[in-house]
C-alpha positions as CSV (number, residue, x, y, z in Angstrom):
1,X,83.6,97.1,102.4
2,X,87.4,96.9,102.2
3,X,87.3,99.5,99.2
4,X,84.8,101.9,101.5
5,X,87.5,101.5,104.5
6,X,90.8,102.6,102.1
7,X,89.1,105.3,101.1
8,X,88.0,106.4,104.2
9,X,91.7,105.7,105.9
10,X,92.8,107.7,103.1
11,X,91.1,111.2,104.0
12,X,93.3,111.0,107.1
13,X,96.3,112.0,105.0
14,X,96.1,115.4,105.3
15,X,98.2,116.6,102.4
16,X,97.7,114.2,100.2
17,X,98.4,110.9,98.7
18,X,100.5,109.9,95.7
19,X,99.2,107.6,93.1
20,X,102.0,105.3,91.1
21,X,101.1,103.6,88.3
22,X,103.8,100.1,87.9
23,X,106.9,101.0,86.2
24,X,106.6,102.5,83.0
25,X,103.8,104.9,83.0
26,X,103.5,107.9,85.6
27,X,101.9,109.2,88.7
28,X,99.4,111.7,90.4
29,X,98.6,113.1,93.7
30,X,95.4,113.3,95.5
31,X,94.9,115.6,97.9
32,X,92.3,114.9,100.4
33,X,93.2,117.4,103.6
34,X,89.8,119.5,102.0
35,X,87.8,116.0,102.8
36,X,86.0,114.6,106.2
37,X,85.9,111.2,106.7
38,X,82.6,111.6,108.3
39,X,81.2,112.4,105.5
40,X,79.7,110.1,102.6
41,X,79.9,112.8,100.6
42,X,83.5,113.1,100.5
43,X,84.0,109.3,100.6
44,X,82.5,109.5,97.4
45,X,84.6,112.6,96.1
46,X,88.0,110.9,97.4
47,X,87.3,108.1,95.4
48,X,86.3,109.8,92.1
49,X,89.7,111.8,92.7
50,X,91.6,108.3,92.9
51,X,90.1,107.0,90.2
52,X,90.8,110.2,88.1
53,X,94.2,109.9,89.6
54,X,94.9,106.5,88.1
55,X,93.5,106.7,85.0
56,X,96.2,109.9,84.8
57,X,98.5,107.8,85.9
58,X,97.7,105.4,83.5
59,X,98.2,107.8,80.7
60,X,95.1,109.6,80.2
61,X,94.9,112.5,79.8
62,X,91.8,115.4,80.8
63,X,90.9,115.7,77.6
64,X,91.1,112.2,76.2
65,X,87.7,110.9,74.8
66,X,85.5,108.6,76.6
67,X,86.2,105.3,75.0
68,X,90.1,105.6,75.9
69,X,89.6,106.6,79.7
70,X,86.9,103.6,79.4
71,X,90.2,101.4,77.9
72,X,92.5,102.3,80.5
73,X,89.8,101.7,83.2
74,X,89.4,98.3,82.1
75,X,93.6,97.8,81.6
76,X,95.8,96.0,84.4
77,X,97.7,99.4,84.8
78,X,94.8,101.2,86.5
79,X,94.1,98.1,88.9
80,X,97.2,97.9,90.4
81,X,97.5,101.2,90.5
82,X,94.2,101.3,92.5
83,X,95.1,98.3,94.5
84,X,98.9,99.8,95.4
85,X,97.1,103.5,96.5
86,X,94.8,101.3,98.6
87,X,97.8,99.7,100.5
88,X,100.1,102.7,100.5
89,X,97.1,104.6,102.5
90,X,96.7,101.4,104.8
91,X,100.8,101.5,105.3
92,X,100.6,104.8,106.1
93,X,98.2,105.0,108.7
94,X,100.2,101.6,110.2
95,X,102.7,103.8,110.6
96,X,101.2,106.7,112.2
């Protein structure tokens, strides 16, 4: 539920969202202002993006082969880069 409700908070952001990986590696942006909340649909998209995001941010890249985008998805890099795009979207919104 609190993974449905960050992604949801995070379509408000109408240009987009950045997406840090810890120190070390790199980052991404998502941009969701082409999203609707509303829509499950689009819940579902935003989080594919954020998830592609991260695993960019991680260091793979669109062309790397399945078993290393499946190595980075299980690595602690791509959680916490998850978990921090899920708070920086809830800070944001605090702040709004």
């Amino acid at each position: 539920m609190l993974k449905i409700f960050a992604v949801s908070t995070a379509l408000a952001l109408a240009a987009g969202a950045a997406v840090a990986a810890p120190v070390g590696y790199g980052s991404a942006v998502v941009r969701v202002g082409d999203l609707d909340a509303g829509r499950p649909a689009d819940v579902a998209r935003l989080q594919k993006r954020l998830e592609a995001a991260a695993l960019e941010a991680c260091g793979a890249q669109a062309d790397s082969v399945r078993m290393v985008k499946q190595a980075i998805a299980r690595s602690d890099c791509y959680r916490e880069t998850l978990a921090q795009a899920s708070t920086q979207v809830r800070t944001g919104l605090a702040i709004r």
